[in-house]
N, C-alpha and C positions, 0 to 999 in steps of 0.2 A: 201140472205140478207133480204126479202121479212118476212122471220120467226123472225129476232132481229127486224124487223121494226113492226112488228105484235105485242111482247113483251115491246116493249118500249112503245108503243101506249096503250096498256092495264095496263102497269105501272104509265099512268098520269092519267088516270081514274082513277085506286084505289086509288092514292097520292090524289087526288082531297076530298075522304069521308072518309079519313083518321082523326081519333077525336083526337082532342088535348089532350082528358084524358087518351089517352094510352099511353101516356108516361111517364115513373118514373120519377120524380121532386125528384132535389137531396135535400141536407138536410133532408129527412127523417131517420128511426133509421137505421144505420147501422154500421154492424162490421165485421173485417177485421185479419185476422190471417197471419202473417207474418213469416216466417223460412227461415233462411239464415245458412246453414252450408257449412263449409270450413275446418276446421283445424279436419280431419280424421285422426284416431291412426291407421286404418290396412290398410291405401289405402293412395298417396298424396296427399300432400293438393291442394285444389280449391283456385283460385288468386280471383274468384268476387262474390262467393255467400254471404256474411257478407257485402260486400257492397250493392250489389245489396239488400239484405234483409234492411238495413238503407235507400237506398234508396228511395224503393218505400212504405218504410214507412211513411216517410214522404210527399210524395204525396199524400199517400191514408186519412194523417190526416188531410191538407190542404184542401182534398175534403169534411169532415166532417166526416171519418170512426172513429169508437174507434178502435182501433189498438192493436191488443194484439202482440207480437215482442219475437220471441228469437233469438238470434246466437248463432251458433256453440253448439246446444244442444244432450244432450246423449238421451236414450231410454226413461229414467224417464222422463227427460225435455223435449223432443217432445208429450208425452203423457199426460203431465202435463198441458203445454197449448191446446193441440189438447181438452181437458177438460173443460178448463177453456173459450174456443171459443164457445163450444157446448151448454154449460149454458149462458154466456152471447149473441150469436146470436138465441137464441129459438124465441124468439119474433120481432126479426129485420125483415125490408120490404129486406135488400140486405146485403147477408152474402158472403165475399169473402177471399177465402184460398189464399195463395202466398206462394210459394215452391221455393229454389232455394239450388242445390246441387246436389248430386248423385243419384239416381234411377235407378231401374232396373225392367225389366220385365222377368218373367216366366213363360209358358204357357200360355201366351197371359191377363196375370194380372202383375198389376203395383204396386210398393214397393219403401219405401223412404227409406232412412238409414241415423240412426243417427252416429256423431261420433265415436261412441265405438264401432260400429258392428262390429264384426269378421265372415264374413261367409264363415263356413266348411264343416256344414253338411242341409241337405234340413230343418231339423225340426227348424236353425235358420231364415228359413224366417216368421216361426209363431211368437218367440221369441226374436226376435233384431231390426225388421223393422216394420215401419207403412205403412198398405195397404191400397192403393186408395178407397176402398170401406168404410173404415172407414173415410176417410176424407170427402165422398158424404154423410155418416149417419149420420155427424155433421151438413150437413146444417139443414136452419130451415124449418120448413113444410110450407102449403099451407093459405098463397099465395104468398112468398116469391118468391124472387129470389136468386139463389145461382153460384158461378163463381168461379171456381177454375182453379190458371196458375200457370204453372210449368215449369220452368228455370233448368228443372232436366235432359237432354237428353245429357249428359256427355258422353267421353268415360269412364268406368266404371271398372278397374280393381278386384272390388269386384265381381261383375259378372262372371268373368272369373274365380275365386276362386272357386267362387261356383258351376260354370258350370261343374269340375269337380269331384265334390265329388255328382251330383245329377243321380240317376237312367239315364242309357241312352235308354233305353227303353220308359219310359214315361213321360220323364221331359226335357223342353230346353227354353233356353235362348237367346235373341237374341238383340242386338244393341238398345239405347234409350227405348222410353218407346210406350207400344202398345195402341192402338186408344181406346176409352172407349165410349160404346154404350150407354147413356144418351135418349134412345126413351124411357124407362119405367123405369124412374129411380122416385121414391115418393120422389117429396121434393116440390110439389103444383104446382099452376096452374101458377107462374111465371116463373117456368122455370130451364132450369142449362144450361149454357155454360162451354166447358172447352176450353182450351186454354195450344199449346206446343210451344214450343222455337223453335224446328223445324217438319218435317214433322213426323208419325209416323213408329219408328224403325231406325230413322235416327238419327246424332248424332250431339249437337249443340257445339259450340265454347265459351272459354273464350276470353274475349278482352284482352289487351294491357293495359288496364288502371286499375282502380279500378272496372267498370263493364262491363257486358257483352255487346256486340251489343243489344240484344234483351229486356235486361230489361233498358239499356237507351233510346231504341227507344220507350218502353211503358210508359216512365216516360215523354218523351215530348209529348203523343198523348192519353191515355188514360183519364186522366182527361182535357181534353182541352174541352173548352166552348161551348157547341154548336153541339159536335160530339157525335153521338151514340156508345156504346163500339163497335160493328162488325163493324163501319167504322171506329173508330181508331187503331182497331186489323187488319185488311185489312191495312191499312197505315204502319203498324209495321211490316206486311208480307212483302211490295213492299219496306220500307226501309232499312229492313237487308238482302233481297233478294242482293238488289243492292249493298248493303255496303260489304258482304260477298261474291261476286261474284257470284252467287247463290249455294255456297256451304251449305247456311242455309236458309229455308224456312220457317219460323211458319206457324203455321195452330192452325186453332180454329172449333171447334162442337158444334152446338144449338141448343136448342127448345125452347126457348124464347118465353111466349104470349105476351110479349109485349117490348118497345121501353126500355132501360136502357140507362139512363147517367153517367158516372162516376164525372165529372162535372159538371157545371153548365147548366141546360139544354138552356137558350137562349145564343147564340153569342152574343160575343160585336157588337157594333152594326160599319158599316162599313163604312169605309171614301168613301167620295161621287168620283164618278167616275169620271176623267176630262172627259170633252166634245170635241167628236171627231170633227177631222178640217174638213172644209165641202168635203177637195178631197178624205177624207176618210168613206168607207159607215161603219154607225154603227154596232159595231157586240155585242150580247149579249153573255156573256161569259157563258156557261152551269150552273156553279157554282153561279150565280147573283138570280136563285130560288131554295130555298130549295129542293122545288119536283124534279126538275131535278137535283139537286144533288145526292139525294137518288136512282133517279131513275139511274145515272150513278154508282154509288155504287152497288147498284146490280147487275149490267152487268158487270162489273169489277171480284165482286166476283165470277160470275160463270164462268167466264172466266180463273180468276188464280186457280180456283177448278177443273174445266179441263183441265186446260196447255196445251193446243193444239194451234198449230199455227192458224189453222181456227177460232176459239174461238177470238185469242187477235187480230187479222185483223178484223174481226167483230167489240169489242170494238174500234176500230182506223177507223172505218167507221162510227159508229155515233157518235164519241167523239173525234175528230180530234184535237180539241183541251182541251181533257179533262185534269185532275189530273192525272192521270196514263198514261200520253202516252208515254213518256218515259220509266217509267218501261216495257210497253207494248212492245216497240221496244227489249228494250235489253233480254226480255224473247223469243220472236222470233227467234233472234242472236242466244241464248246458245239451243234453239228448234232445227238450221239446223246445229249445231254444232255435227261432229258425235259422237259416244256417248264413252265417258272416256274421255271426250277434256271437256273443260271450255274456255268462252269466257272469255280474260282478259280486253278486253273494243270491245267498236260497232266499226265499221268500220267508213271508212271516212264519210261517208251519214248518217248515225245514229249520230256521233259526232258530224254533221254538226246543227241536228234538236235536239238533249240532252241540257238540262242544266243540268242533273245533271251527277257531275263528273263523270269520270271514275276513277275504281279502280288503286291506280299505281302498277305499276309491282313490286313483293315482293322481294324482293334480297335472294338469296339461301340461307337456313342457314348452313352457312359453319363455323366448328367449327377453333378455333384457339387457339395457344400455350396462348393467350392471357384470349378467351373466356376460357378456361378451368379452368384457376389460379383465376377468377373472383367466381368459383364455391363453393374456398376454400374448396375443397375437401379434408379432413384428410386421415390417414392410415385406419379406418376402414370404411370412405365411399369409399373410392378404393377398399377395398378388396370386398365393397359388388359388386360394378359395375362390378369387374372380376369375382362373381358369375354369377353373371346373364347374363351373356355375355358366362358362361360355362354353363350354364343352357340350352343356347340356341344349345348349341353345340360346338361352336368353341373352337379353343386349347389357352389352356393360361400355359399350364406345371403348373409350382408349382404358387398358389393366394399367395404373400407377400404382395399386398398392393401398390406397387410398378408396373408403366406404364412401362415397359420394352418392349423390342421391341416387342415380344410375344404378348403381350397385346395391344399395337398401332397395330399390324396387324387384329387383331379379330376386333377393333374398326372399324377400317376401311372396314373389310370385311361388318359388320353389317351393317355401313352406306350405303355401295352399293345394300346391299338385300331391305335396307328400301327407295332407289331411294334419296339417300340424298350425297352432296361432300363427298370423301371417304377420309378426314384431317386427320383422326383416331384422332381427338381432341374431345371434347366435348361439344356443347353449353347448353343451360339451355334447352332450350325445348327436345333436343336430351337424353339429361339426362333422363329427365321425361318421354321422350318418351319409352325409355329403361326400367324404372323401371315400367311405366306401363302394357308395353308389355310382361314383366317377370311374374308379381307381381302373377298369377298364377300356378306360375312354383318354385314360392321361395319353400314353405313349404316343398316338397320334397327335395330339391337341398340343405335348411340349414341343414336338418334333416342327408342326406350324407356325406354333410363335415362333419359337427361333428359327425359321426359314423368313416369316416376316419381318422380324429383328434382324437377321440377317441383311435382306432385303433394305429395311430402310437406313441399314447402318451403307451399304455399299450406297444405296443414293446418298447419304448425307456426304459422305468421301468423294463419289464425282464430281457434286455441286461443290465441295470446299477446292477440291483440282482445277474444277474451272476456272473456275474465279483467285485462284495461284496464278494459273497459267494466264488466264487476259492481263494480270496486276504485273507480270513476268514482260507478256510482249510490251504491254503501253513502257514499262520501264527502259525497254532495250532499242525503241522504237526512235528515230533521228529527229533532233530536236530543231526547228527554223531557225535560222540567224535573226540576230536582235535586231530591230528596225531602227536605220540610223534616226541619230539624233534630230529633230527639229529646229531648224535653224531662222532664225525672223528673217525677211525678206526685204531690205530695204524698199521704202515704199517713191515711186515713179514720182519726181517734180513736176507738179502740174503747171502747164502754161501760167503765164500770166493774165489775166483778164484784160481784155480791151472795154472801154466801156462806149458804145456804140449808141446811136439813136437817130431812130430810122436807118441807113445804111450811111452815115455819116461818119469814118473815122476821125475820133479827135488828137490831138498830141496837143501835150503842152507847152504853153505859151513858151515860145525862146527869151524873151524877154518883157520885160516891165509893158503894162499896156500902153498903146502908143497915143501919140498924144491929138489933139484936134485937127494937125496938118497934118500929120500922115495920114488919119484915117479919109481925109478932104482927098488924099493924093489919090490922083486918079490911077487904078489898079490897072495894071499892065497884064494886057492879054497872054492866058496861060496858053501853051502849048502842050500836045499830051494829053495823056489820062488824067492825071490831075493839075489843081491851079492851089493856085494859096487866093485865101480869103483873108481880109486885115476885117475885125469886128470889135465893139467896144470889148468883146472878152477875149481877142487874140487872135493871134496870126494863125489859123487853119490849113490844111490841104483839103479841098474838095476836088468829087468828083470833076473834070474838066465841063460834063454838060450840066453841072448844077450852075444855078443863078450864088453867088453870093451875098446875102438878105444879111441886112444889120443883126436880129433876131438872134443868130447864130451862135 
């Protein structure tokens, strides 16, 4: 401790011959370039960059900046004012950029994107984005000072686009946006700071509201009276550290020759102290001289710039009761937390000695049959959700459009790989969450359906041709002649029947049966095949060798 007590000691001597002319007095010229995009055509929309950009426009005009302002600008319109900044800050004492939007880094260089970018292939990061390097060439030369913050360290779906359509051999991409080395950068002898939303590669958060954590923390602390920008950038680090849980940290980078205010440079002036009661011994509060405010300010900073436990016990050794002691604790807290864990608030002893709240505990977001129908989700935002939910792999059978059971189970499945209730419903952020997570996996996956659709539309068309054309031949095809009529057949006169017994033909009698004397008469020998017989039943032809018997 003997080394922060050596430091602090050598920091009230220099605060002592420290000149009041190095400090920027506000009201001099300066101007201020503002960009707030949100409403993206290949990516979704951003909930706070349009506000945020209104926002701190108007702070920055209240401080005296000319303001030049777009929202939601394309390729023309980012380059139109990035222009029209360059020409009006040429001769400004303090030129300051504001970025709020989507960005991305590759190869270890940073890119803005406006609205309309679509990126597919590497050559549109020349042709559709503005690079950081162009935004540093705008500032104004020497002796200026130049400050650019950027509210761009989004998760980035475009990114992931383009991640892969780039070389994988010598091209890569990686989360928010990468640190920018400002030691030799020409823009004079005032200096450049930049300044991120959060740490570098890291990814910052939209709020809940109209703006983010970090650019309404900048709007209550940057232009405030009295404060230097790197102590109100430090105050915007420790208060979205803590409002964020420390899932978001800003960080800022400088070479600054000299003091800047964004505000007015003297504090109002301050209500006088009551006077302690005599059983109380007077305590001067650190913050009561400027120089030892400053001089706490810089122990603070190089303490949250090494995040190390020994570091912020240091600070809370000489500054017991300073401005950051509370932060100070609760970074300690999430320090001996083991690491993938987040402190959701200090323990009993830290709460004990906090005023500032704790975060409350966030209730899961668990999708409901309710959150879902809030979505108004049509048949074609269904159908796309079941893309990309097949994109990722799971089975959904046939995409109608329609949450069928098939479909609640993939939802559900996805929920559990992404550590979220498995409702298989969907809430808004679960949504967005989904369709950012795809959004580089679409261009493939519509290109398939519709090759499939394609595909089964040309089968359904051959099978309706064929079945044209057979319905076509059978119509054209020669019909048999009509089979003639059916005509009755007269039916063939059957003989007559003879009535025979044994081989005896009979015929009938030629006349009346004969009487006693004929039949007495003696029968005169036949000649021939047959003879006639006279019998009491008639005159016969018999065979010639039959006997003729009365019987007959």
């Amino acid at each position: 401790m003997r080394f922060w007590a050596a430091i602090v000691g050598l920091f009230f001597v220099a605060a002592a011959g420290w000149p009041q002319a190095s400090a920027l007095a506000a009201g001099s010229n300066r101007v201020a370039l503002v960009i707030g995009n949100s409403k993206y055509v290949y990516a979704p929309a951003l909930a706070n960059p349009a506000g945020d950009a209104r926002l701190m426009a108007e702070v920055l005009r209240k401080a005296g900046f000319n303001v030049i302002e777009g929202v939601d600008l394309d390729y023309a319109g980012m380059r139109d004012r990035l222009n029209k900044f360059t020409e009006a800050s040429y001769d400004a004492d303090t030129a300051l950029i504001y970025y709020a939007g989507h960005g991305m880094q590759v190869n270890g260089k940073n890119y803005l994107i406006p609205i309309d970018a679509e990126l597919t292939a590497p050559a549109h990061l020349k042709t559709r984005t503005v690079q950081m390097d162009e935004l540093l060439a705008a500032l104004p030369p020497d002796p200026a000072v130049g400050i650019v913050i950027l509210d761009a360290c989004r998760d980035n779906p475009l990114a992931r686009t383009l991640a892969a359509a780039l070389p994988k051999s010598r091209s890569t991409t990686a989360p928010g946006l990468a640190p920018i080395d400002i030691s030799g950068s020409d823009v004079g002898t005032g200096g450049v700071l930049i300044a991120f939303a959060t740490d570098p590669g890291a990814v910052s958060y939209d709020g809940s509201g109209t703006n983010s954590p970090y650019t309404m923390s900048l709007a209550r602390h940057l232009a405030e009276p009295g404060v230097e920008i790197q102590s109100a950038l430090t105050r915007v680090r420790g208060e979205v550290t803590a409002e964020t849980n420390g899932r978001q940290r800003p960080w800022h980078n400088a070479s600054l020759g000299r003091e800047v205010f964004i505000g007015p440079q003297a504090p109002p002036p301050a209500a006088p102290a009551p006077q302690p009661s005599a059983a109380e011994a007077p305590v001067e509060p650190p913050s009561s001289d400027a120089r030892g405010w400053e001089i706490e300010q810089r122990v603070w900073d190089e303490a949250s710039k090494r995040n190390t436990i020994a570091h912020y016990e240091a600070y809370l050794q000489q500054f017991p009761k300073g401005a950051f002691v509370d932060l100070a604790h609760l970074n300690i807290d999430q320090l001996k937390q083991p690491k993938g864990t987040t402190v959701a608030a200090a323990d009993s002893s830290s709460a004990s000695r906090s005023s500032v709240p704790s975060m409350p505990t966030v209730a899961p977001d668990t999708g409901t049959d309710i959150s879902e129908s809030a979505l108004g989700l049509d048949t074609a935002a269904r159908l796309d959700l079941q893309l990309r939910l097949q994109a990722l792999g799971y089975d959904l059978g046939d995409l109608d459009g329609t949450f069928g059971p098939k479909t609640r189970r993939a939802i559900a499945d996805w929920q559990k790989s992404e550590g979220l209730p498995s409702s298989s419903f969907f809430t808004l952020k679960q949504r967005d969450r989904l369709i950012a997570e795809t959004e580089a996996l679409m261009e493939a996956a519509r290109a398939k359906a519709a090759a499939d659709k394609a595909a089964a539309d040309r089968a359904a068309a051959d099978k309706a041709a064929a079945d044209k054309a057979a319905a076509g031949r059978a119509a054209e095809a020669p019909k048999p002649p009509p089979a003639p009529p059916v005509v009755a057949q007269p039916k063939p006169e059957q003989p007559a029947r003879t009535e025979q017994k044994k081989t005896v033909r009979r015929t009938k009698p030629t006349s009346a049966s004969p009487s006693v004397a004929e039949r007495e008469k003696p029968q005169k020998k036949q000649t021939g095949r047959y003879k006639i017989c006279t019998t009491v039943r008639g005159v016969f032809q018999i065979p010639a060798n039959e006997i003729c018997s009365p019987g007959l």
